[in-house]
C-alpha positions in Angstrom: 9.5 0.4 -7.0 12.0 0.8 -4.7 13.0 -0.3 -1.3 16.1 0.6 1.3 17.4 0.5 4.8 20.3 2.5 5.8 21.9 4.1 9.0 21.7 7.5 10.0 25.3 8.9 9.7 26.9 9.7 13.4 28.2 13.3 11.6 25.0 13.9 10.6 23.4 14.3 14.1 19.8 13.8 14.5 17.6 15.1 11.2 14.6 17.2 11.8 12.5 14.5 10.5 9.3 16.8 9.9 11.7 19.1 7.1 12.6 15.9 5.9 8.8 14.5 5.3 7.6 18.8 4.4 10.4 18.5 1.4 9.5 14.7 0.6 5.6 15.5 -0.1 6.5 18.3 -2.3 8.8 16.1 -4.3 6.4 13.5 -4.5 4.0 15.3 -5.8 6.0 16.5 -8.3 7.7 13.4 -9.2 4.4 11.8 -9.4 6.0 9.4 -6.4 4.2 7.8 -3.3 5.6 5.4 -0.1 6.6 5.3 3.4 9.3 6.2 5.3 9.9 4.6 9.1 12.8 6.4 11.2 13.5 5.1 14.4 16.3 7.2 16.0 19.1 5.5 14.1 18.1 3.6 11.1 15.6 4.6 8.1 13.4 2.1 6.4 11.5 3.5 2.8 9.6 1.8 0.1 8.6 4.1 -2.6 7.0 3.7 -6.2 6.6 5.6 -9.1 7.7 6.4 -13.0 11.3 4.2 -13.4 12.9 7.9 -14.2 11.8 9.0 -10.7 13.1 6.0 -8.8 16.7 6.3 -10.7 16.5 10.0 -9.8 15.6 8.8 -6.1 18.3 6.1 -5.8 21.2 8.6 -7.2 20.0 11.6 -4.3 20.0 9.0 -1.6 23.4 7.8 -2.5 24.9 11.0 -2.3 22.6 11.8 1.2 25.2 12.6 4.1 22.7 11.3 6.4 22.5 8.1 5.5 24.9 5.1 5.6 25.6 1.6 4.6 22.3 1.7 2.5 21.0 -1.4 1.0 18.0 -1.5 -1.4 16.2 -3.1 -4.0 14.7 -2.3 -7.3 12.0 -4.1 -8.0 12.9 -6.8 -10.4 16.5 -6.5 -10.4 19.1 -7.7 -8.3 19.6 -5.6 -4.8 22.2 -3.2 -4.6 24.8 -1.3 -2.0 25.5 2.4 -2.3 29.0 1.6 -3.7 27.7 -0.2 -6.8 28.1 -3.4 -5.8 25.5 -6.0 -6.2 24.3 -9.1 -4.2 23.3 -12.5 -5.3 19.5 -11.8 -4.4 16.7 -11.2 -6.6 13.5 -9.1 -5.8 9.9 -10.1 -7.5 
């Protein structure tokens, strides 16, 4: 499982959030992943679950996203993270 919020990146401009949710049902289904993604015009909000391979493979792509910033997330279990690796004091049941 895996939860994050982060901030669209102002370089980025705004994403064509429909390409973003065509490409995210195909690699889902693939991936054998489901969840939800909320975007409200500036920040994104997703909780996904799946195989543990999947969600490493998820966490590494949104890391190196240029549209996102400052992302924060959870595994689920484990202690919350920051895209630069480091880790915060909080744990996640």
């Amino acid at each position: 499982m895996l939860l994050y919020v982060s901030y669209l990146a102002e370089a980025s401009g705004q994403p064509d959030v429909a390409a973003i949710v065509r490409e995210s049902w195909k690699n889902s289904e693939r991936d054998d992943v489901s969840g939800l993604l909320v975007f409200d015009g500036s920040r994104f909000a997703q909780f996904l679950e799946g195989p543990e391979a999947a969600m490493q493979h998820l966490r590494s792509r949104l890391e190196g996203d240029h549209r996102h910033r400052d992302i924060e997330g959870s595994w689920c279990g484990q202690r919350a993270w920051i895209a630069d690796g480091s880790r915060r004091g909080v744990w996640v049941i």
